[in-house]
N, CA, C and O atoms as CSV, one atom per row, in Angstrom:
chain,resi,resn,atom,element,x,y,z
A,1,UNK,N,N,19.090,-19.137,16.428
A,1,UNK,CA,C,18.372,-18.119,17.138
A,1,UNK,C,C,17.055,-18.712,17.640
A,1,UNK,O,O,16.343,-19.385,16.895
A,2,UNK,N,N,16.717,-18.436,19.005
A,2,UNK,CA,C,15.302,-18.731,19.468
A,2,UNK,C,C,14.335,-18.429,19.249
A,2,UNK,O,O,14.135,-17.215,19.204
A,3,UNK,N,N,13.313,-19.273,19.016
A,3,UNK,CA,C,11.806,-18.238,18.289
A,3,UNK,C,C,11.044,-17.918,19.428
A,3,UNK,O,O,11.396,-18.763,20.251
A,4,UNK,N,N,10.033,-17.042,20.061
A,4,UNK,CA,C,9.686,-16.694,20.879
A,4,UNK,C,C,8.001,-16.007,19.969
A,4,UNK,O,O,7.841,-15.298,18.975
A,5,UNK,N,N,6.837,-16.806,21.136
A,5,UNK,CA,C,5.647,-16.591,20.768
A,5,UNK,C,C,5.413,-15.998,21.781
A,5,UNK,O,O,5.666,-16.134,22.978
A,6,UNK,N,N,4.416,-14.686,20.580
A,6,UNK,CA,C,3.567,-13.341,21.638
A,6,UNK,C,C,2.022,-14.369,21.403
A,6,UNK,O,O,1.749,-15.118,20.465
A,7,UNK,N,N,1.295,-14.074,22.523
A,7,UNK,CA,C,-0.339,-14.043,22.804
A,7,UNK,C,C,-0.952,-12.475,22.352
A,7,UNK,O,O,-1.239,-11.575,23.142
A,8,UNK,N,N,-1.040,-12.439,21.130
A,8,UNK,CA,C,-1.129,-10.387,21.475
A,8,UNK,C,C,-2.777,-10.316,21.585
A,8,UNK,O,O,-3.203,-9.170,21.449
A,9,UNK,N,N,-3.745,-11.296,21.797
A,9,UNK,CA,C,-4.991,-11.376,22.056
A,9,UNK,C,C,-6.062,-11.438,21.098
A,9,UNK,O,O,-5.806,-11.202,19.917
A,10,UNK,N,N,-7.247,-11.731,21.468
A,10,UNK,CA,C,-8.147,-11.832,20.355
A,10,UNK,C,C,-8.394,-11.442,19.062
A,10,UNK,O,O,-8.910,-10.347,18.841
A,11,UNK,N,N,-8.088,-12.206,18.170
A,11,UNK,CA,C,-8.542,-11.915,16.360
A,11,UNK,C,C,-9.335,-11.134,16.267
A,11,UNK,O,O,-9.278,-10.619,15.150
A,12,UNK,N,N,-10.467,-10.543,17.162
A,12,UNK,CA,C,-11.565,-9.511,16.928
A,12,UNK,C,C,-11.211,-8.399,17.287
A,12,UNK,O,O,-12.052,-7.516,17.120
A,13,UNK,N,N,-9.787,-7.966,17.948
A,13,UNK,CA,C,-9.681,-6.664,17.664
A,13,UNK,C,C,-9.068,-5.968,16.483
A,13,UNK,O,O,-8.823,-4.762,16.524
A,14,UNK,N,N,-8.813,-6.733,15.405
A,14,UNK,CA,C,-8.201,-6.159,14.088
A,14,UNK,C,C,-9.446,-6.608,13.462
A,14,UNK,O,O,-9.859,-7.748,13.675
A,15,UNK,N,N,-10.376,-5.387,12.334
A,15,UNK,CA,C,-11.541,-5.783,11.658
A,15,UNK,C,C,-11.039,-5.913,10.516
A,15,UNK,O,O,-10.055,-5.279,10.137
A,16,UNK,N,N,-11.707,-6.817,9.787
A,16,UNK,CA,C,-11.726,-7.672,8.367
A,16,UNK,C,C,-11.102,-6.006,7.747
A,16,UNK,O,O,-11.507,-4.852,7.885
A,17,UNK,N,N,-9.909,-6.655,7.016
A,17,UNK,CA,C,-9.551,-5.457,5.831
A,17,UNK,C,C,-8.521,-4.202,6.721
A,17,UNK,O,O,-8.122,-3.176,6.169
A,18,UNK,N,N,-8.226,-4.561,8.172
A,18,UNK,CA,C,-7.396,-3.390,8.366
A,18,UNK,C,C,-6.175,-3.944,9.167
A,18,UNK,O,O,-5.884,-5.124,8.976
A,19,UNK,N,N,-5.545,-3.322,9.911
A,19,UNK,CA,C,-4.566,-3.477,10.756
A,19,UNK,C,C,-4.041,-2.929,11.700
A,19,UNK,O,O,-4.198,-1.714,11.585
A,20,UNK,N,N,-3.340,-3.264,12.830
A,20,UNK,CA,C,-3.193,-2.787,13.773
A,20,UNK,C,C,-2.032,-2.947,14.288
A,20,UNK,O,O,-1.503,-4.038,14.073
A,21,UNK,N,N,-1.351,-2.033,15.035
A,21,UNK,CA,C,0.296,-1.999,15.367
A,21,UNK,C,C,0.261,-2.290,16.724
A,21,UNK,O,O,-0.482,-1.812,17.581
A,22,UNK,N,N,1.487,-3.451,16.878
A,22,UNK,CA,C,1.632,-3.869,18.656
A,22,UNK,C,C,3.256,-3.442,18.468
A,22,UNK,O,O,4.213,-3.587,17.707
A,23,UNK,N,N,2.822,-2.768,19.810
A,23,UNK,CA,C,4.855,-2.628,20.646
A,23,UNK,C,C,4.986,-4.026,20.930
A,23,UNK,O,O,4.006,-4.484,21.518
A,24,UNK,N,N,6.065,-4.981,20.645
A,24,UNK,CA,C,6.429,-5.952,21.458
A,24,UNK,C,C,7.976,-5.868,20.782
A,24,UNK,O,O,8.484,-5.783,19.664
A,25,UNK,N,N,8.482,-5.967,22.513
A,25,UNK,CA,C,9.688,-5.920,22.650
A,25,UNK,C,C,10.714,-4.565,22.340
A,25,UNK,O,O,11.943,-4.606,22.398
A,26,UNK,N,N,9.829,-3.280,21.972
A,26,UNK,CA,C,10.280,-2.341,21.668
A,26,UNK,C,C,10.677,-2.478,20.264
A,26,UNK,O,O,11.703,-1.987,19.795
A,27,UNK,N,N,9.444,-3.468,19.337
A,27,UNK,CA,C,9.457,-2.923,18.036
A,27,UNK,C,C,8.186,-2.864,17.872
A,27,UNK,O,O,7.184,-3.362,18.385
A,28,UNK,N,N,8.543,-1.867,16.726
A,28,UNK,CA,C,6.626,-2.332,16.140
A,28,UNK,C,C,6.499,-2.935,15.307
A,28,UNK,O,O,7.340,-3.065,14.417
A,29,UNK,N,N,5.037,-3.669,15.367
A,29,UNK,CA,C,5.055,-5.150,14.282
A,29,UNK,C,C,3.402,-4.744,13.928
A,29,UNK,O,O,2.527,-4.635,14.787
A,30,UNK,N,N,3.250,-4.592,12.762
A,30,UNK,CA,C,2.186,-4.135,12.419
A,30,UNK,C,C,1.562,-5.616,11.803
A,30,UNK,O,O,2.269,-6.322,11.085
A,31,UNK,N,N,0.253,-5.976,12.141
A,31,UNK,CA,C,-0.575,-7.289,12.159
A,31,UNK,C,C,-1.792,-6.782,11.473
A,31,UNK,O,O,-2.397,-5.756,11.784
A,32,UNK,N,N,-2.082,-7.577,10.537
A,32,UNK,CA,C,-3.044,-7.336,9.740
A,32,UNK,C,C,-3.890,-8.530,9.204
A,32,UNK,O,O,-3.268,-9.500,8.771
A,33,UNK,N,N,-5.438,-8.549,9.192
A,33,UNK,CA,C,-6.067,-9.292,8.911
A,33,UNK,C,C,-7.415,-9.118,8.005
A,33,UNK,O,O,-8.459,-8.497,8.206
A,34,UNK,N,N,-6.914,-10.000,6.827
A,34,UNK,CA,C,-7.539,-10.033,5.524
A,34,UNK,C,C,-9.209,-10.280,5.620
A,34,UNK,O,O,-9.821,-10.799,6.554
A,35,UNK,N,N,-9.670,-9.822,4.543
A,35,UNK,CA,C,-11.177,-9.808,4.201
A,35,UNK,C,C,-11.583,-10.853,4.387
A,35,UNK,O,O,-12.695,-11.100,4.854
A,36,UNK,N,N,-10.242,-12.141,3.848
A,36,UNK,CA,C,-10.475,-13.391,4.291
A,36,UNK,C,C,-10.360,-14.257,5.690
A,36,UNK,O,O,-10.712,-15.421,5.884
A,37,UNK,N,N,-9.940,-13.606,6.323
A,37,UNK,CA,C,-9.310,-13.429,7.664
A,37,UNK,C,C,-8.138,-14.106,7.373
A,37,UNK,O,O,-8.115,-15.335,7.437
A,38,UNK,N,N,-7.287,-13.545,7.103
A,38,UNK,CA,C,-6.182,-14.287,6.726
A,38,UNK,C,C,-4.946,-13.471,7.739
A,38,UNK,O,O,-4.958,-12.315,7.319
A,39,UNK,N,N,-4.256,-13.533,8.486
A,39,UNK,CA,C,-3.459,-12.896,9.252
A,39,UNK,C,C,-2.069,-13.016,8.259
A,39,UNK,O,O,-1.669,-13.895,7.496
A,40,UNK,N,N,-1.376,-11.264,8.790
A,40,UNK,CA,C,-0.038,-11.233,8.398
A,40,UNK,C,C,0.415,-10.344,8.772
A,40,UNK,O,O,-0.278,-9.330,8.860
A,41,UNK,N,N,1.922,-10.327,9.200
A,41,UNK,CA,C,2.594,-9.435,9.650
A,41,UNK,C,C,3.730,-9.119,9.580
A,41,UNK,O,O,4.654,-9.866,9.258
A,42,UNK,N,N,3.844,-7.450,10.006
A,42,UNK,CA,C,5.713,-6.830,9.537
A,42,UNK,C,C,5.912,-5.721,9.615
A,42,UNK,O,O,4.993,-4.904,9.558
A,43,UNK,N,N,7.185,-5.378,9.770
A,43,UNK,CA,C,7.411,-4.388,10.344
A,43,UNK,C,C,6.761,-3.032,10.362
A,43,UNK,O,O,6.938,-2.434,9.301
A,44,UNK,N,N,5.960,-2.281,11.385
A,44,UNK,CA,C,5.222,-1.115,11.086
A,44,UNK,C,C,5.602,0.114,10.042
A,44,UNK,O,O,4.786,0.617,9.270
A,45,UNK,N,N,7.352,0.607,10.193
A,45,UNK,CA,C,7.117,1.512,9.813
A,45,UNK,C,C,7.686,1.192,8.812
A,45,UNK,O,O,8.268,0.117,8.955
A,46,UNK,N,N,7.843,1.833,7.397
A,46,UNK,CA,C,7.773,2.389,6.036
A,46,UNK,C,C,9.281,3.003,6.371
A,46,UNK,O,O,9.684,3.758,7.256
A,47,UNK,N,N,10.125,2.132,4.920
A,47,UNK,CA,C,11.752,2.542,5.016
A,47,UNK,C,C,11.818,4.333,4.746
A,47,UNK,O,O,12.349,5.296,5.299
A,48,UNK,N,N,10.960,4.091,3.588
A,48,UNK,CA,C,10.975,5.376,2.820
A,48,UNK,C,C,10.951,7.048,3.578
A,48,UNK,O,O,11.617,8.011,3.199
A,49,UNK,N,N,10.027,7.010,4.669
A,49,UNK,CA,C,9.428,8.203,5.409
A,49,UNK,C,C,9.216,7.801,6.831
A,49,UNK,O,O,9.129,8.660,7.709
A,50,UNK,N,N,9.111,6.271,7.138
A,50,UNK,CA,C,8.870,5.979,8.677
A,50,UNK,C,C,7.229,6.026,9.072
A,50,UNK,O,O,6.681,6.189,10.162
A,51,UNK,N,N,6.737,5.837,7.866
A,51,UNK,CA,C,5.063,6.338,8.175
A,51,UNK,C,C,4.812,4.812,8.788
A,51,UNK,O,O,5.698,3.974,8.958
A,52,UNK,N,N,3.293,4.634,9.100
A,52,UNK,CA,C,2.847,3.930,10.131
A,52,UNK,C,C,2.151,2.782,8.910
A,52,UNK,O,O,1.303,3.129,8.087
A,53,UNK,N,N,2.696,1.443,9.015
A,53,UNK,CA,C,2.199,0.753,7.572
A,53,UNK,C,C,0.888,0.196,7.937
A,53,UNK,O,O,0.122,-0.153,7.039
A,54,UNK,N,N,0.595,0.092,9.050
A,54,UNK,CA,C,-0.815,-0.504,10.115
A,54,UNK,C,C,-2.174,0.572,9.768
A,54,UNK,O,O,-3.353,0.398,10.075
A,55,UNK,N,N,-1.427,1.954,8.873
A,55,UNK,CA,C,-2.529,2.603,9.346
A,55,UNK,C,C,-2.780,3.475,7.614
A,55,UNK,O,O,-3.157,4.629,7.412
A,56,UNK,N,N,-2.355,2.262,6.472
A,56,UNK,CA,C,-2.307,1.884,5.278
A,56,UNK,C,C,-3.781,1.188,4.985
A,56,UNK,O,O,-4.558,0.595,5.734
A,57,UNK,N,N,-3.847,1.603,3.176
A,57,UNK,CA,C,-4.958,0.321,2.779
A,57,UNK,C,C,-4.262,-0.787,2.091
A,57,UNK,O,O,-3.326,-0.928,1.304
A,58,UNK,N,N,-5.323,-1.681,2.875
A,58,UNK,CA,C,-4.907,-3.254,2.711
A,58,UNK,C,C,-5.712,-3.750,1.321
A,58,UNK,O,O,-6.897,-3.418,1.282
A,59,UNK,N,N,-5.197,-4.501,0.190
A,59,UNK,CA,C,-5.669,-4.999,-1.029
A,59,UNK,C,C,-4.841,-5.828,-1.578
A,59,UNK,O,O,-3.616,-5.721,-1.514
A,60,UNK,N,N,-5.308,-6.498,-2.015
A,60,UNK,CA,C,-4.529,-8.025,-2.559
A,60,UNK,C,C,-3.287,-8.029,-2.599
A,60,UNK,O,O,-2.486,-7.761,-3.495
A,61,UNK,N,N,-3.128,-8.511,-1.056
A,61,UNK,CA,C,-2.427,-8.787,-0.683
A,61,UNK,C,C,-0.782,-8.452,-0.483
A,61,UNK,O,O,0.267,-9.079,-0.340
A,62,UNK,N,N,-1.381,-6.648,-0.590
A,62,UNK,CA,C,-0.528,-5.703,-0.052
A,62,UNK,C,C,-1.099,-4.586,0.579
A,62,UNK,O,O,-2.281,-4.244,0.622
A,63,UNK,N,N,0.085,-3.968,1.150
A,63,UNK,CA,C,-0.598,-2.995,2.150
A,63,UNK,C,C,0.379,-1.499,1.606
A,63,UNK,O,O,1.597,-1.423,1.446
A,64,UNK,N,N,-0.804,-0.302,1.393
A,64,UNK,CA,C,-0.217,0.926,1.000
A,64,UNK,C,C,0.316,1.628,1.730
A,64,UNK,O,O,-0.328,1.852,2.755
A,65,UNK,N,N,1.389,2.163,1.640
A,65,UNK,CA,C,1.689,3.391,2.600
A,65,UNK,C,C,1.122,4.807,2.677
A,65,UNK,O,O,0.893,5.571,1.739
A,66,UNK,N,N,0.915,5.027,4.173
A,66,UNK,CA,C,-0.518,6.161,4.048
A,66,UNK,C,C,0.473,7.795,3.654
A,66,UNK,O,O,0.008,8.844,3.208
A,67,UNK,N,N,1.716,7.524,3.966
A,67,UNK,CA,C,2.595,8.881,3.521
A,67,UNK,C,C,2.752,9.107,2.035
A,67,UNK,O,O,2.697,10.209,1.490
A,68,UNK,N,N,3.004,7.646,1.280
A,68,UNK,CA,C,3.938,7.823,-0.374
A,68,UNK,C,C,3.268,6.993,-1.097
A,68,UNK,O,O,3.343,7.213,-2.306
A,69,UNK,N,N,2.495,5.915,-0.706
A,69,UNK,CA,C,1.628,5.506,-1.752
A,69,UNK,C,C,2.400,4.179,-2.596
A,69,UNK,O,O,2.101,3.561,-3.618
A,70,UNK,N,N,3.532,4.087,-1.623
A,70,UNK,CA,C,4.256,2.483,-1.994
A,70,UNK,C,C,3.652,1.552,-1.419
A,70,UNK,O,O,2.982,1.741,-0.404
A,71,UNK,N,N,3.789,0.484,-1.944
A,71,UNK,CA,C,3.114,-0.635,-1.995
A,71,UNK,C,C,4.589,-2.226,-1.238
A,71,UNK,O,O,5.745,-2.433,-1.606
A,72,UNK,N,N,3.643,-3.026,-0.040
A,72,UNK,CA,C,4.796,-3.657,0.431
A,72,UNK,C,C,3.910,-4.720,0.524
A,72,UNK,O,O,2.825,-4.486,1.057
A,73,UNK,N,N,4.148,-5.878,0.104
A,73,UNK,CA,C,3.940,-7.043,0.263
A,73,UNK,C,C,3.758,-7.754,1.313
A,73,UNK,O,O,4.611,-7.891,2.190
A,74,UNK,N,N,2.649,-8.266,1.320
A,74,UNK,CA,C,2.142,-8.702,3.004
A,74,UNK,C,C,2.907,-9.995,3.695
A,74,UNK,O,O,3.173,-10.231,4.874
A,75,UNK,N,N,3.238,-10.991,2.059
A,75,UNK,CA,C,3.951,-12.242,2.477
A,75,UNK,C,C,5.670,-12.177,2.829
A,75,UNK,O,O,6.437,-12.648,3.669
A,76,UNK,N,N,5.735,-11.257,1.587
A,76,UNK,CA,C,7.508,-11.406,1.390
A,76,UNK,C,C,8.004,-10.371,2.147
A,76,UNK,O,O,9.105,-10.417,2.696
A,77,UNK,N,N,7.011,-9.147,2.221
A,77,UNK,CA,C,8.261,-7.494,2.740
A,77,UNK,C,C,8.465,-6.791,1.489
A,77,UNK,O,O,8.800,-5.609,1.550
A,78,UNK,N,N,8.280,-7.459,0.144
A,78,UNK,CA,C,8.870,-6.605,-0.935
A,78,UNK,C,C,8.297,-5.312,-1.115
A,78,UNK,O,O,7.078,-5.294,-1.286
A,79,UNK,N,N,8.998,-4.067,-1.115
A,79,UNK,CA,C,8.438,-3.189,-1.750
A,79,UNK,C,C,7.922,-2.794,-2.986
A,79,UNK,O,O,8.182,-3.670,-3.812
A,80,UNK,N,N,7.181,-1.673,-3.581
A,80,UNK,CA,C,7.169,-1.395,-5.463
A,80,UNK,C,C,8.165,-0.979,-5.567
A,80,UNK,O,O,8.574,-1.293,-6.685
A,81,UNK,N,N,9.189,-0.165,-4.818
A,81,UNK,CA,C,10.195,0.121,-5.167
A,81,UNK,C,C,11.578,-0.957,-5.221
A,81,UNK,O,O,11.624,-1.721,-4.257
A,82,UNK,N,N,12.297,-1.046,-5.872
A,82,UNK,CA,C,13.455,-2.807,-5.637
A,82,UNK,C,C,14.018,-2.734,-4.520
A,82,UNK,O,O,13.896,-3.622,-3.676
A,83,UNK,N,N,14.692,-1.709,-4.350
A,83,UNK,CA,C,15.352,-1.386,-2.664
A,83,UNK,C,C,14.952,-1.298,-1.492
A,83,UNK,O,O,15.512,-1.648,-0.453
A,84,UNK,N,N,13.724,-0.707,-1.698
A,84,UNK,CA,C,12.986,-0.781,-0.184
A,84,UNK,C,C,11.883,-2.385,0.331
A,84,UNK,O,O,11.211,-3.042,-0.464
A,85,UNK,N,N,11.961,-2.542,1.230
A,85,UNK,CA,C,11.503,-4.214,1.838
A,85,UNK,C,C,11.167,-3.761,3.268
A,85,UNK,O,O,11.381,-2.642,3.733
A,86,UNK,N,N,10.715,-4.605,3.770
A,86,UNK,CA,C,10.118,-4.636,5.382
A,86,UNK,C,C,10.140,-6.005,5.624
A,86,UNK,O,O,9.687,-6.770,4.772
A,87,UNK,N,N,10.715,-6.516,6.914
A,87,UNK,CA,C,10.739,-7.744,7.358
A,87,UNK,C,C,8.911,-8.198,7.952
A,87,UNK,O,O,8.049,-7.411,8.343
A,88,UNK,N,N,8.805,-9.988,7.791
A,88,UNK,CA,C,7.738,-9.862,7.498
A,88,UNK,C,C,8.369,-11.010,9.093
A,88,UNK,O,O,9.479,-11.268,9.560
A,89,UNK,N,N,7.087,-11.360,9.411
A,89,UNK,CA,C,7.222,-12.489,11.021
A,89,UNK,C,C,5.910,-13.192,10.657
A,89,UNK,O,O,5.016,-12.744,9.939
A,90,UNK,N,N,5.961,-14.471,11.333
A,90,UNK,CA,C,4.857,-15.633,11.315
A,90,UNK,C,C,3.929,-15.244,12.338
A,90,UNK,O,O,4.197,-14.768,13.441
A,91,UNK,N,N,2.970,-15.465,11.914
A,91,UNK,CA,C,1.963,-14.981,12.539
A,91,UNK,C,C,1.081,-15.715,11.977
A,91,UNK,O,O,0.999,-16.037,10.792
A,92,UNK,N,N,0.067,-16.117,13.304
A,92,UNK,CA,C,-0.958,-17.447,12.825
A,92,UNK,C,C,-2.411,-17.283,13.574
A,92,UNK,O,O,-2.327,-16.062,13.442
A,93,UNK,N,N,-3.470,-17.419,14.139
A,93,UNK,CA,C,-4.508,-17.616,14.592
A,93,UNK,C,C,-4.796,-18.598,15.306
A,93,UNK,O,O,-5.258,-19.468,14.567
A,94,UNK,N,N,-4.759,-19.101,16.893
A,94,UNK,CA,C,-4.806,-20.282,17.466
A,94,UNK,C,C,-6.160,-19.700,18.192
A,94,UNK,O,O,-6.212,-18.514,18.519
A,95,UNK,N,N,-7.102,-20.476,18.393
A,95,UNK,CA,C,-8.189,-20.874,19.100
A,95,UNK,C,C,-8.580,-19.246,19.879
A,95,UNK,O,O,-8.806,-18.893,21.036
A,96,UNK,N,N,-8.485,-18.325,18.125
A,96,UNK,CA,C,-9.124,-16.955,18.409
A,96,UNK,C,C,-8.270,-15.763,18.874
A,96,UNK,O,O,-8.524,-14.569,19.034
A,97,UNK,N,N,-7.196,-16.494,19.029
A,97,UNK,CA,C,-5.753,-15.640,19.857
A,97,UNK,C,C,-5.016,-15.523,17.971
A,97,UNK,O,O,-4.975,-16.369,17.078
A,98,UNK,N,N,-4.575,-14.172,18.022
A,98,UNK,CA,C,-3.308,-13.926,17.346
A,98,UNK,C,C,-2.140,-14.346,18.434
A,98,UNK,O,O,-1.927,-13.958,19.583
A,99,UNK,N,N,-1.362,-15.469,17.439
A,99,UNK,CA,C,0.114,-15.904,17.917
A,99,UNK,C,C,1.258,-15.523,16.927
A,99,UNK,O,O,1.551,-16.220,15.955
A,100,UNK,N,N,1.897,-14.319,17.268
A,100,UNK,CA,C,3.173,-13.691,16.575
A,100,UNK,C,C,4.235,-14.070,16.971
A,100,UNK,O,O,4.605,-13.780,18.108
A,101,UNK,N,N,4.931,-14.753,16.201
A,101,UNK,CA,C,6.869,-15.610,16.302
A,101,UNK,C,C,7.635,-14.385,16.263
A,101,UNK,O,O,7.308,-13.463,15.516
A,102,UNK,N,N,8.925,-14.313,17.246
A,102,UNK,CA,C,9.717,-13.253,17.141
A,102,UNK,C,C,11.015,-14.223,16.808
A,102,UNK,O,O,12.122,-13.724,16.603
């Protein structure tokens, strides 16, 4: 399968500690960047209810769901629950640009 890089634009529009959801390609990919500025990303919505995971609190190195209060892993996708997961995508920081791999 082909990997395909988004430009989704400057690192300064996601502030330290939150996240933000891009349409690309007619999904949503919710991108998030750490206290440390650490970028990561995956799928926006939440298996459980479909809630918006971009618009969750972010803490070591997971992100809450703002509907149920599950917890999904920023690196892997894992949920607190065993069954539920979210696909996670590479996502990196080049010269101030977020660059997201599809």
């Amino acid at each position: 399968m082909e990997t395909t890089c988004f430009d989704l634009g400057s690192v300064e529009q996601i502030p330290l500690g939150q996240g933000h959801c891009f349409l690309i390609g007619g999904q949503e990919v919710a991108v998030f960047r750490g206290r440390n500025g650490r970028l990561s990303a995956i799928e926006d919505r939440c298996p459980h209810r479909a809630g918006s995971l971009a618009d969750g609190i972010m803490g070591e190195g997971k992100i809450v769901c703002p509907l149920h209060g599950h917890k999904f892993d920023l690196t892997t996708g894992q949920g607190s629950e065993g069954h539920e997961c979210v696909k996670t995508f590479p996502v990196e920081e080049k010269d101030g640009k977020i660059v997201l791999s599809l």
